[in-house]
Backbone as CSV, one residue per row, in Angstrom:
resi,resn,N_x,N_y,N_z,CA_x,CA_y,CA_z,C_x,C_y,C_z
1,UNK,59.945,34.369,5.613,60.519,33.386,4.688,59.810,32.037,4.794
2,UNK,59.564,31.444,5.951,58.667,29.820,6.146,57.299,30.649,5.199
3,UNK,56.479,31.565,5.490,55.540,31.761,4.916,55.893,31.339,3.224
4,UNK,56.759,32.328,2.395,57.009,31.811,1.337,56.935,30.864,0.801
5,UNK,58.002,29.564,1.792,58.361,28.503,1.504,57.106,27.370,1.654
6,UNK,56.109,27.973,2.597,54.898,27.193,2.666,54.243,27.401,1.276
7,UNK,54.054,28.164,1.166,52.900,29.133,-0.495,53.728,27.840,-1.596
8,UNK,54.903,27.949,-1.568,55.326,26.374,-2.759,55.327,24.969,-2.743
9,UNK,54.687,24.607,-1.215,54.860,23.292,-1.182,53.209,22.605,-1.299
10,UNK,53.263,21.221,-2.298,51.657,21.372,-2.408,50.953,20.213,-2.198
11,UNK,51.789,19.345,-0.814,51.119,18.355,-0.768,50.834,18.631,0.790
12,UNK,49.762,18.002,1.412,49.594,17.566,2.773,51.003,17.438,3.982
13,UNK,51.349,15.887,3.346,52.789,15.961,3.733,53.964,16.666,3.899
14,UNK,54.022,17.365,2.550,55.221,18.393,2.759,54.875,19.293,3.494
15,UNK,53.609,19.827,3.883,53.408,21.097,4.742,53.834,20.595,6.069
16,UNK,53.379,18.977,6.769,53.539,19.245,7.506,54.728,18.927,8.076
17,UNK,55.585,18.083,7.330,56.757,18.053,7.434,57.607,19.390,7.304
18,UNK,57.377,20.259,6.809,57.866,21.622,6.848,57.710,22.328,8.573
19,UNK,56.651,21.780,8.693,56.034,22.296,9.953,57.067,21.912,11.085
20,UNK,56.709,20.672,11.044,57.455,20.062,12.264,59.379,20.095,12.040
21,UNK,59.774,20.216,10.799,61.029,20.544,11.351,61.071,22.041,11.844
22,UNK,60.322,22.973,11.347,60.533,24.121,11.752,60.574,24.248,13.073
23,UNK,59.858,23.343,14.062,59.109,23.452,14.756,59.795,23.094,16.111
24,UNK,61.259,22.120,15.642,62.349,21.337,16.365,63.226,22.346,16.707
25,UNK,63.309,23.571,15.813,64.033,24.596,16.206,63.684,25.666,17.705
26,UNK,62.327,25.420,17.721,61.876,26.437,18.815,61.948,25.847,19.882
27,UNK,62.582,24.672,20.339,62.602,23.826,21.773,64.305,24.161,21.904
28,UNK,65.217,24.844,22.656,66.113,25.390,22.942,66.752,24.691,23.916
29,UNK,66.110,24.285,24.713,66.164,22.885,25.724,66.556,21.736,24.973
30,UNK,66.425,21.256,23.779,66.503,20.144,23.173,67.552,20.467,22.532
31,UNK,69.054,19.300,22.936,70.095,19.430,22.670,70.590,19.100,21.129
32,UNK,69.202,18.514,20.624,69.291,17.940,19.350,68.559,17.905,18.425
33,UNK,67.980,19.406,18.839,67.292,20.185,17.854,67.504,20.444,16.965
34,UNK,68.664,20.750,15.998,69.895,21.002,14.758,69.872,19.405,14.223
35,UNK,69.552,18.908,14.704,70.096,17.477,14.068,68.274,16.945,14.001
36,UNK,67.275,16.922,14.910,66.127,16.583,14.066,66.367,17.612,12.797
37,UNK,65.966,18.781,12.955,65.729,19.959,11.766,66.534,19.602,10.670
38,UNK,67.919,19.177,10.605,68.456,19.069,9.447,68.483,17.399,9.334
39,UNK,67.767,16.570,9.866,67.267,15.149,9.282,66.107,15.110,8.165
40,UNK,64.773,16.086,8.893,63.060,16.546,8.564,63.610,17.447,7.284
41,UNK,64.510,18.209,7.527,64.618,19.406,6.264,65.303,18.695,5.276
42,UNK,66.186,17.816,5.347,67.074,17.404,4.020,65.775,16.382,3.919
43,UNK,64.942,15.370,4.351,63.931,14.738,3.551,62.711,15.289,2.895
44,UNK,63.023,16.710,3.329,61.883,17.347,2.687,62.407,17.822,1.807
45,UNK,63.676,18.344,1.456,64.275,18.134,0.166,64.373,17.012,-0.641
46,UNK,64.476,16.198,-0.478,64.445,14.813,-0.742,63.169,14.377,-1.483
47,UNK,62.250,14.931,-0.887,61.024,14.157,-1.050,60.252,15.037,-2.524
48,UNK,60.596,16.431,-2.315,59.891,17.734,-3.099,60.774,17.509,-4.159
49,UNK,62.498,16.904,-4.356,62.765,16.501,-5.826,62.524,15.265,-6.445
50,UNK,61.749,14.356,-5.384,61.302,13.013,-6.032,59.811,13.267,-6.479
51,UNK,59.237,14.249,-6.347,58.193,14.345,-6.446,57.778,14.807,-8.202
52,UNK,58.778,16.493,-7.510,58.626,16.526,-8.853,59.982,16.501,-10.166
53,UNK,59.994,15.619,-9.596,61.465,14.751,-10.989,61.522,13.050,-10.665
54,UNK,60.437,13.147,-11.539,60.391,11.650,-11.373,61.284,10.965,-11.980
55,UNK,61.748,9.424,-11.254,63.371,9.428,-11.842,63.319,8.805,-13.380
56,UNK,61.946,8.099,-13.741,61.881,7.914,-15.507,61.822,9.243,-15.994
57,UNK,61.368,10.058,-15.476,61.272,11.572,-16.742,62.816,12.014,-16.555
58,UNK,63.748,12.098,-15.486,64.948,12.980,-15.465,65.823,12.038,-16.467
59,UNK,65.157,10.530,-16.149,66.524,9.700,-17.465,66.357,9.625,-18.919
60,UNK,65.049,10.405,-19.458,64.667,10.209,-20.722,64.636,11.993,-21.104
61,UNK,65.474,12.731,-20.338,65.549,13.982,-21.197,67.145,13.855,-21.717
62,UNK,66.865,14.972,-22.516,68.716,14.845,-23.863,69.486,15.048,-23.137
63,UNK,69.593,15.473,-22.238,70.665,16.285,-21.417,71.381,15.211,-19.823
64,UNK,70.076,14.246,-19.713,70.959,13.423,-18.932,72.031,12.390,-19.464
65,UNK,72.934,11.595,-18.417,73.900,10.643,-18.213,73.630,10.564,-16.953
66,UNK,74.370,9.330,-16.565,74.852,8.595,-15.917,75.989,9.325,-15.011
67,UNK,75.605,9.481,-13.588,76.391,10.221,-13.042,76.831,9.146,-11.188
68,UNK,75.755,8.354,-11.191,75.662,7.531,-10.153,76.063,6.280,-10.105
69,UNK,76.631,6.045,-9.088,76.693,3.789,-8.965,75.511,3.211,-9.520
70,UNK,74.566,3.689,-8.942,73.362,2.749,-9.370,72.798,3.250,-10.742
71,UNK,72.864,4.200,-11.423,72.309,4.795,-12.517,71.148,5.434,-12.340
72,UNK,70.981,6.189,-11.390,69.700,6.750,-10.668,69.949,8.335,-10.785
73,UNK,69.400,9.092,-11.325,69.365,9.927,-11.602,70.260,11.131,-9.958
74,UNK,71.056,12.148,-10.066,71.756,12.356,-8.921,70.838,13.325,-8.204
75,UNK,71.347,14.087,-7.521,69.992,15.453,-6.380,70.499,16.812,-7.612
76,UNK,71.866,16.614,-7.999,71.809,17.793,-9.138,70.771,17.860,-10.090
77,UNK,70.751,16.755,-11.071,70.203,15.996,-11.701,68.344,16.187,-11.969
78,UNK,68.173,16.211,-9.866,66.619,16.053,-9.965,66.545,17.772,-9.926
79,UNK,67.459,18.145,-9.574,67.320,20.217,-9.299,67.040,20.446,-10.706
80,UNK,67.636,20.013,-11.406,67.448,20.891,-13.028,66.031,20.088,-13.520
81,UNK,66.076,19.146,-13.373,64.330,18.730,-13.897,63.736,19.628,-13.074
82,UNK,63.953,19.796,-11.938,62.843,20.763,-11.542,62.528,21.913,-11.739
83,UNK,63.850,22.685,-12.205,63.830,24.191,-12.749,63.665,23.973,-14.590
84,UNK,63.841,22.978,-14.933,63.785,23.444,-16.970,62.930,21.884,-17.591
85,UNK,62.575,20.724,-16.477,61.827,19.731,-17.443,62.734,19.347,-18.455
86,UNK,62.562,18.816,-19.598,63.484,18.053,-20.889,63.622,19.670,-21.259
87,UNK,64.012,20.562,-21.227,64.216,21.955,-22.020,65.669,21.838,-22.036
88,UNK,66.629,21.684,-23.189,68.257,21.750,-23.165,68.929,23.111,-22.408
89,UNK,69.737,22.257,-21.983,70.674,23.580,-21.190,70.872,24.862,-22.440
90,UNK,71.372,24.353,-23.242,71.528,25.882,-24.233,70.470,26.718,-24.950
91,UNK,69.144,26.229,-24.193,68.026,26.675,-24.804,67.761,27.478,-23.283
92,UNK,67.725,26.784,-22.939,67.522,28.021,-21.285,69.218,28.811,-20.868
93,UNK,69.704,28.649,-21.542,70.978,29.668,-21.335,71.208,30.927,-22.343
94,UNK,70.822,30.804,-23.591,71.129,31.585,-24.281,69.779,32.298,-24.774
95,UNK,68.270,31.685,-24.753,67.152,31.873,-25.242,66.595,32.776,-24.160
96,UNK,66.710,31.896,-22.394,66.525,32.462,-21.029,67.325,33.273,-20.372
97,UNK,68.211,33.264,-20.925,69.660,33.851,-19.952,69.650,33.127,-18.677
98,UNK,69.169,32.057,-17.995,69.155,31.716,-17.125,70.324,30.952,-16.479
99,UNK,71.043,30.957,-15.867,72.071,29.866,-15.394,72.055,29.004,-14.216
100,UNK,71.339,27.792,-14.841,70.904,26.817,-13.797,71.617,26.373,-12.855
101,UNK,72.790,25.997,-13.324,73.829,25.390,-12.792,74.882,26.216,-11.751
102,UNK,74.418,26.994,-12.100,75.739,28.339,-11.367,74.860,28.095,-9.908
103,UNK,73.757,28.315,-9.352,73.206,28.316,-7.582,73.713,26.686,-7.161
104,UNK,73.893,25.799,-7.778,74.109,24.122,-7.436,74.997,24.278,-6.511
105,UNK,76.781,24.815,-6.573,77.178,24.267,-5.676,77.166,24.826,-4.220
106,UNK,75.835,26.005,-4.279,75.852,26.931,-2.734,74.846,25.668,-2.477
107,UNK,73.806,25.445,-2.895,72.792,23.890,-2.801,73.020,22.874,-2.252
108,UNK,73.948,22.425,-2.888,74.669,21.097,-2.439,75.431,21.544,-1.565
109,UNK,76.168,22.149,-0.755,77.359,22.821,0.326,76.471,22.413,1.367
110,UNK,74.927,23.188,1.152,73.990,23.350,2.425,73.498,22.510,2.660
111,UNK,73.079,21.173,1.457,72.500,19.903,1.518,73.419,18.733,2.692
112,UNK,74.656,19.108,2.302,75.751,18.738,2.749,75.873,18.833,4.285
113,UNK,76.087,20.310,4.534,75.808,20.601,5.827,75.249,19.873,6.293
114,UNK,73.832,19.896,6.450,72.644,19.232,6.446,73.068,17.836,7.223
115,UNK,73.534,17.029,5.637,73.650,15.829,6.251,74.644,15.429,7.364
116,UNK,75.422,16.537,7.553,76.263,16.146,8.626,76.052,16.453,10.097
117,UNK,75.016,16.851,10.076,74.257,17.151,11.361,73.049,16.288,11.394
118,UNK,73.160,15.254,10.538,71.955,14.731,10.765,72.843,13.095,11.439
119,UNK,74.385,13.280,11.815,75.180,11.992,12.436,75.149,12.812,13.975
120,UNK,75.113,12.354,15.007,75.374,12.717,15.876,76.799,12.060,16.552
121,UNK,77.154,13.380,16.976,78.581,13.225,17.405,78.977,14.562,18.487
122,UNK,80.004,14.563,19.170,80.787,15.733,19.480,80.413,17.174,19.306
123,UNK,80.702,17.046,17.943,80.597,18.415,17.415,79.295,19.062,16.409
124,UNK,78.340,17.952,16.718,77.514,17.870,16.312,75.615,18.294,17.034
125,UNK,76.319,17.547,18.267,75.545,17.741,19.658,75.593,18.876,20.475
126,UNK,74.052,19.295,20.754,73.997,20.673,21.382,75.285,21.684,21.155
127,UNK,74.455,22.375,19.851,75.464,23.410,19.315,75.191,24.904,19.456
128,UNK,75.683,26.115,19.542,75.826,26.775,20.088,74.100,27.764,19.721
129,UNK,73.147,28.707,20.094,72.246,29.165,19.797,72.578,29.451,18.266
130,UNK,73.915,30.159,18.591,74.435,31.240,17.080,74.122,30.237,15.775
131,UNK,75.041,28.868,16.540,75.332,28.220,15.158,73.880,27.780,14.659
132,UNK,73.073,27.132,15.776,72.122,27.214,15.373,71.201,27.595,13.928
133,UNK,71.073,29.228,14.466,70.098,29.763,13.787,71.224,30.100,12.145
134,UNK,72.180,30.363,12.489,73.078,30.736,11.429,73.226,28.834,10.335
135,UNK,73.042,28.386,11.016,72.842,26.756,9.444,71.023,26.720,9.260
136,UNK,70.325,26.915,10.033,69.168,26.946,10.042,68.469,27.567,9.356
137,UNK,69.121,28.879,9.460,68.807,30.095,8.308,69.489,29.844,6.968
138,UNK,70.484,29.674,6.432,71.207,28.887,5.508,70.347,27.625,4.707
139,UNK,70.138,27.076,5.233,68.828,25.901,5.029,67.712,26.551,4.520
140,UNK,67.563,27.349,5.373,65.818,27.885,4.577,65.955,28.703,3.289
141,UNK,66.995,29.657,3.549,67.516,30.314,2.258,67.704,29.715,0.872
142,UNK,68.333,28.441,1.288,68.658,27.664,-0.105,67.219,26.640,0.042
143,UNK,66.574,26.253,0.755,64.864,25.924,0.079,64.544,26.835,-0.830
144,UNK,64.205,27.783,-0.575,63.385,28.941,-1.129,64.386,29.149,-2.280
145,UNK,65.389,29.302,-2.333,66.431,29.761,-3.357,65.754,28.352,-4.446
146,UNK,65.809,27.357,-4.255,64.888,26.205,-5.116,64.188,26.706,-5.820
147,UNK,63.258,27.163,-5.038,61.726,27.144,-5.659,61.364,28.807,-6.215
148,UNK,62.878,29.299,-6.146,62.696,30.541,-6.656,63.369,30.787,-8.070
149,UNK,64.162,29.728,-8.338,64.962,29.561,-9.383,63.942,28.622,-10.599
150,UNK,62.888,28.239,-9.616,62.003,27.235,-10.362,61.114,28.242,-10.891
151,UNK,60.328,29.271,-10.304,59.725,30.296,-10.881,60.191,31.495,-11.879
152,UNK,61.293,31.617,-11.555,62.005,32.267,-12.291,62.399,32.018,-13.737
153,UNK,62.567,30.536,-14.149,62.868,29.922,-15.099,61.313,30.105,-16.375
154,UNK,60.620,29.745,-15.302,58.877,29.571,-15.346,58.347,31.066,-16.103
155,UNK,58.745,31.843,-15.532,58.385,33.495,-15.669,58.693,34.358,-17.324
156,UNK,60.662,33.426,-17.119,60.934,33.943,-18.332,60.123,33.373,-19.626
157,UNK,60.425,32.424,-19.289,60.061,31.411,-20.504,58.149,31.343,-21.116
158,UNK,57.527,32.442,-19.806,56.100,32.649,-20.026,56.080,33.877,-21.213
159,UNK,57.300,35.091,-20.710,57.229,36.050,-21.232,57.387,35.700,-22.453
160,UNK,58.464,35.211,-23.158,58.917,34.886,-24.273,58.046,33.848,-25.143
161,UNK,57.831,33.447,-24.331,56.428,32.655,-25.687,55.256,33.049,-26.089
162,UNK,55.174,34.121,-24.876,53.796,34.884,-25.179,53.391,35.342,-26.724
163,UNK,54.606,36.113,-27.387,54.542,36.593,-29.167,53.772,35.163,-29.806
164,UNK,54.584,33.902,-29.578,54.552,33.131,-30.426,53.059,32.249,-30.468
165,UNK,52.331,32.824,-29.125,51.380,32.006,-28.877,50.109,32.910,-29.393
166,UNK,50.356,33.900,-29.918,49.425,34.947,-30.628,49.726,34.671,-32.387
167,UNK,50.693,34.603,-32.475,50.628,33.793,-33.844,50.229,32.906,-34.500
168,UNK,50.629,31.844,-33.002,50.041,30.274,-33.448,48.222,30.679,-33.757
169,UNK,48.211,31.062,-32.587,46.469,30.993,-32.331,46.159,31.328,-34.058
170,UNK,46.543,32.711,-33.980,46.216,33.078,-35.783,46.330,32.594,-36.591
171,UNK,47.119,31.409,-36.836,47.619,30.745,-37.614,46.633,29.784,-38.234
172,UNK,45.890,29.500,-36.576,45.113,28.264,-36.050,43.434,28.876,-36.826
173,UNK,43.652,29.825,-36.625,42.162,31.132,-36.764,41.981,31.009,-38.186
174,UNK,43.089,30.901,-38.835,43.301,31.749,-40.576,43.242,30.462,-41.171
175,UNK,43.740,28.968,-40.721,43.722,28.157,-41.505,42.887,26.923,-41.087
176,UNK,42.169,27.213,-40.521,40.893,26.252,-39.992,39.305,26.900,-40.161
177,UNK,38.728,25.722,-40.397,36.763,25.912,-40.131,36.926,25.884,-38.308
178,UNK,36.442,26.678,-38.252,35.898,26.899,-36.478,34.494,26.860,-36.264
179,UNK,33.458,25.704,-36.090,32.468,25.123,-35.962,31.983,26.429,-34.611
180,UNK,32.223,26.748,-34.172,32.193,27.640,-32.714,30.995,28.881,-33.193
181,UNK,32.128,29.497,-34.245,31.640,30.891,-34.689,31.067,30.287,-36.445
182,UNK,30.825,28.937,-37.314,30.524,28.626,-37.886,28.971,28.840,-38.488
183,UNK,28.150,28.595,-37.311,27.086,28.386,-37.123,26.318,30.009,-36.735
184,UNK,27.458,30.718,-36.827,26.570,32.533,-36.788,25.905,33.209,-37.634
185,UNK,26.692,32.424,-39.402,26.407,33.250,-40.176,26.797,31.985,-41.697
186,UNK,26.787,32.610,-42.993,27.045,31.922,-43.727,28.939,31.733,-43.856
187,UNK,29.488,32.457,-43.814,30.703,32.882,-43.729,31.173,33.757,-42.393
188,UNK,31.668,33.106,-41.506,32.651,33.336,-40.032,33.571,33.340,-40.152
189,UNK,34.348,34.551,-39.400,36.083,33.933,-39.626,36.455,35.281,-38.421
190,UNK,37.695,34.418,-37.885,38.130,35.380,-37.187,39.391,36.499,-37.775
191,UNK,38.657,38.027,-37.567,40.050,38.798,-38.302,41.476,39.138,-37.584
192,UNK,40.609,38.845,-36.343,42.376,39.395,-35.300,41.983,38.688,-34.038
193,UNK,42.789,38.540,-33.154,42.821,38.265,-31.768,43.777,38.549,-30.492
194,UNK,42.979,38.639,-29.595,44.374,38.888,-28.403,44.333,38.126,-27.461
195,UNK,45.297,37.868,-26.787,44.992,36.869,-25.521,45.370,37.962,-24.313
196,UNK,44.142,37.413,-23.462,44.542,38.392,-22.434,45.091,37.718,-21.205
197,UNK,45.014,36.401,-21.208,45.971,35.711,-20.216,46.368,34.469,-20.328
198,UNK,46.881,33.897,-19.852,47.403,32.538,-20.568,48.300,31.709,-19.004
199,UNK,48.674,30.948,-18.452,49.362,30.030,-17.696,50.338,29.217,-18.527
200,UNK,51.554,29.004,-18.111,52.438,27.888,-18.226,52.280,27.010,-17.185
201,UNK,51.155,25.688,-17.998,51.002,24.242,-17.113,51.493,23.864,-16.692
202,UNK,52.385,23.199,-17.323,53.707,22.237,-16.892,54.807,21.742,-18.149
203,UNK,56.252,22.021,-17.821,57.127,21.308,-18.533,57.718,20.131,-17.885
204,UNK,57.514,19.251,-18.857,58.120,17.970,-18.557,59.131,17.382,-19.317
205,UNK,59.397,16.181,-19.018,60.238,15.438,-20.124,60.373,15.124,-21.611
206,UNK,59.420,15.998,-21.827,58.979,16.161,-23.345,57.988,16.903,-24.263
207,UNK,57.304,17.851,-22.670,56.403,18.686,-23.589,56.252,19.945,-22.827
208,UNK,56.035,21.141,-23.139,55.553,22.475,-22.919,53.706,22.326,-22.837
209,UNK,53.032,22.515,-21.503,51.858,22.703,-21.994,51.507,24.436,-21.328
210,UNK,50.461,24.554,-22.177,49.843,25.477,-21.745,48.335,25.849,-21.845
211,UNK,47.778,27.081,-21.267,46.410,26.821,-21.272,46.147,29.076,-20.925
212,UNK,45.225,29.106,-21.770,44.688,30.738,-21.867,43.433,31.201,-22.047
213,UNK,42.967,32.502,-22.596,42.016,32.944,-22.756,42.161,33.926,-23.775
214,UNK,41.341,34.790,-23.814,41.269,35.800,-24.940,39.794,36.348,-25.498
215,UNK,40.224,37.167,-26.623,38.731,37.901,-27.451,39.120,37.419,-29.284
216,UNK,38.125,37.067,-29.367,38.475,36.738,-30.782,37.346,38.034,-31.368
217,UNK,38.056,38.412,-32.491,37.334,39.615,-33.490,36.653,38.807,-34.853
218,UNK,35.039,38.522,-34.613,34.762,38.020,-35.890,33.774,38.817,-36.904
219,UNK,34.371,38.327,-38.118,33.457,39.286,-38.780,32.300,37.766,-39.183
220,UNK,31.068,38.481,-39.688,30.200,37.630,-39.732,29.530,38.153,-41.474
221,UNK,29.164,37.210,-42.164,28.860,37.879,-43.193,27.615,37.184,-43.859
222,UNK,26.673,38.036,-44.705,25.299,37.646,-44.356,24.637,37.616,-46.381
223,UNK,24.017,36.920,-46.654,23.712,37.373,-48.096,24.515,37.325,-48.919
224,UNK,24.204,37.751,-50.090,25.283,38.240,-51.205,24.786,39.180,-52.309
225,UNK,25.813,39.680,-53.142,25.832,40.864,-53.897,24.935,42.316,-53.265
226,UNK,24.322,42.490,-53.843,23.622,43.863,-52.896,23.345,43.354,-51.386
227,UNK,22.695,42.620,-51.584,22.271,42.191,-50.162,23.378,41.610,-49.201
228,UNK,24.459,41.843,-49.468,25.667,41.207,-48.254,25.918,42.249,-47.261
229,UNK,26.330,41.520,-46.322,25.633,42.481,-45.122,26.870,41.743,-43.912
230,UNK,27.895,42.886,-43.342,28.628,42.349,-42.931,28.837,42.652,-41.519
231,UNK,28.888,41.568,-40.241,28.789,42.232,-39.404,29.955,42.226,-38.106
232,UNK,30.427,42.772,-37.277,31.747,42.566,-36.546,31.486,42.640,-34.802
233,UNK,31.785,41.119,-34.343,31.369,41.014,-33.046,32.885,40.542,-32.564
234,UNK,32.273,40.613,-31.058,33.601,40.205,-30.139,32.996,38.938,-28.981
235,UNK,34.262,38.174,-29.113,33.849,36.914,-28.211,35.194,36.774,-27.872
236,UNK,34.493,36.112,-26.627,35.410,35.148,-25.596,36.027,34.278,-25.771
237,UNK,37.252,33.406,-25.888,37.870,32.255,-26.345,38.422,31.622,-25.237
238,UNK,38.444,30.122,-24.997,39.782,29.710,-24.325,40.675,28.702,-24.937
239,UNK,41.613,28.565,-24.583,42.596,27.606,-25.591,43.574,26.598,-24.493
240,UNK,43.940,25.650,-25.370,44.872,25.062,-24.608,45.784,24.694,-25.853
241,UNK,47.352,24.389,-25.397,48.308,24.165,-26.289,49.564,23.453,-25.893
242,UNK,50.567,23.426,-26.518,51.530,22.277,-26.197,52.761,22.992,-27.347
243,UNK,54.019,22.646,-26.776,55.439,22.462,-27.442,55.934,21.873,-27.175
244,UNK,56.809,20.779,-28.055,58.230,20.155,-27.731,59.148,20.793,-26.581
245,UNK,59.722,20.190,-26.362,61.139,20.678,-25.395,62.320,21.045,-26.146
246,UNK,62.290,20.035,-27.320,63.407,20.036,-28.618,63.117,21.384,-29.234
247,UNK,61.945,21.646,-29.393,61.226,23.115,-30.104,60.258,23.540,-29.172
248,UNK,60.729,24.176,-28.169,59.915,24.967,-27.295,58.995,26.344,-28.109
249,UNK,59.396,26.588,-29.424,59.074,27.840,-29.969,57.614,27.754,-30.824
250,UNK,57.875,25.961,-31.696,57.868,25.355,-31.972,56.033,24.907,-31.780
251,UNK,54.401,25.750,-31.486,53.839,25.605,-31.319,52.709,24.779,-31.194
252,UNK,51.188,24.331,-31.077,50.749,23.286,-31.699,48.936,23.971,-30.750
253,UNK,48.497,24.417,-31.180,47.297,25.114,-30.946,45.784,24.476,-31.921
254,UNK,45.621,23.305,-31.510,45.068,22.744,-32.929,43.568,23.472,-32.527
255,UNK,42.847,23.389,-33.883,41.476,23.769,-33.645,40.231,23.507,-32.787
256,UNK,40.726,21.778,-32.379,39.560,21.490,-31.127,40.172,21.843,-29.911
257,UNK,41.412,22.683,-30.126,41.599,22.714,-28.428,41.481,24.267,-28.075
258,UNK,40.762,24.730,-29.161,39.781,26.310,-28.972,38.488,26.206,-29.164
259,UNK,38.204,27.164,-27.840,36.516,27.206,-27.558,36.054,28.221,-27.505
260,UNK,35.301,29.054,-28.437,35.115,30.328,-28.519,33.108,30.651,-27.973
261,UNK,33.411,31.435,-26.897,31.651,31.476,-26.138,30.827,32.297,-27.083
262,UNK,29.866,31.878,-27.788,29.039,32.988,-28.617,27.751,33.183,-28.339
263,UNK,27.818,32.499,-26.355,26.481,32.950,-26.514,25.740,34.407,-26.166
264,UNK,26.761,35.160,-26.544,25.963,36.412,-26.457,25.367,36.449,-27.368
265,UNK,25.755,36.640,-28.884,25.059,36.143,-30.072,23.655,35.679,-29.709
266,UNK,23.252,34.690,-28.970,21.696,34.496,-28.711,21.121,34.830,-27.751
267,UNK,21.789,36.306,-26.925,20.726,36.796,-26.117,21.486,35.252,-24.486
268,UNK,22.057,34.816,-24.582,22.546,34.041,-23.316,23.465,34.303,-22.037
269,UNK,23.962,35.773,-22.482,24.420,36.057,-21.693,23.883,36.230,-19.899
């Protein structure tokens, strides 16, 4: 499970802060081992939702309010920027089936925990091996439970746009000059395409990006009347693209942000 939880964290710092609380646990001798670990572990929670929920992006999506004294966005607050970006709750509930909100209050229970072992006291001080490993383990569970709810969100929402991002492209193919494959023939155009892989960049406070690849099918066409002469090659493409949060479906694949390789066409391969 630390292996896991390492593979998601992606700064310097957080690794090694991951490290070293882990690390407070293996000194058994140290009566206040439970209380570094859950000081190092709740700021490394701390730190991995300030990171990525920055507190201007969590206050400028539709879905926040005001939930704090100070008007600072809350740790619930920064959990859902981190699992859906500006994406509305009823767009990841009914579109994703996902239910963000339903893991929060096992989250917060353990966050909780947490902080109460991070006061030293009585019942707080040199605690039993059991209890130990049993909040310790609890802790790591709900890290990972984070960053698994964050991929998960990530996964669906890859699958499901995938249709729409084969359309756009076509859309993009059928109603644009493409300077790329322009220059092959007198008349270029692409007749079909597929993408064969694609990434979800990043959602944020206001946009879906993304970024792929693919084969574009062009026909190439040469002459005219008797002499037209038509010919059908295959190339490489890559693309990059973007959606609203308001319209995640909602595409935007413009023509300079496809690059189609033709240099096989001249022998460059």
């Amino acid at each position: 499970m630390e292996e896991q939880i390492e593979s998601y964290l992606t700064t310097d710092f957080e690794k090694k802060l991951f490290s070293a609380s882990v690390a407070y646990l293996e000194n058994k001798n140290d009566p206040l081992r439970i209380n570094s670990f859950a000081y190092s572990l709740r700021e490394l929670i701390r730190n991995i939702f300030d990171r990525r929920a920055p507190e201007d992006k969590v206050k400028s999506c539709s879905w926040f309010k005001v939930e704090t004294d100070n008007g600072k966005p809350s740790r619930k607050q920064r959990y859902i920027y981190c699992v859906q970006g500006g994406l509305g709750h009823d767009f990841v509930k009914e579109e994703l089936g996902m239910d963000v909100l339903e893991p929060w209050k096992e989250i917060k229970e353990t966050i909780d925990s947490l902080s109460k072992f991070t006061h030293v006291n009585d019942s707080t001080f040199d605690i039993t091996d059991a209890e130990c490993e049993k909040l310790s383990e609890e802790a790591l569970v709900i890290l990972l439970s984070i960053f698994n709810m964050v991929e998960d969100t990530r996964s669906e929402l890859h699958y499901e746009l995938s249709s729409h991002i084969d359309s756009e492209l076509m859309s993009t193919f059928v109603s644009n000059s493409m300077p790329d494959i322009d220059i092959l023939s007198h008349s270029s155009y692409v007749e079909h395409s597929e993408v064969t892989d694609y990434e979800l960049v990043d959602i944020d406070n206001r946009e879906l990006t993304f970024k792929g690849e693919g084969n574009a099918h062009v026909s190439q066409n040469y002459g005219k009347g008797e002499d037209a002469c038509e010919i059908n090659e295959e190339y490489p493409f890559e693309f990059t693209g973007s959606s609203s949060v308001t319209k995640p479906y909602d595409l935007s694949i413009p023509p300079e942000c496809i690059s189609i390789d033709v240099s096989s066409w001249f022998g460059d391969e």
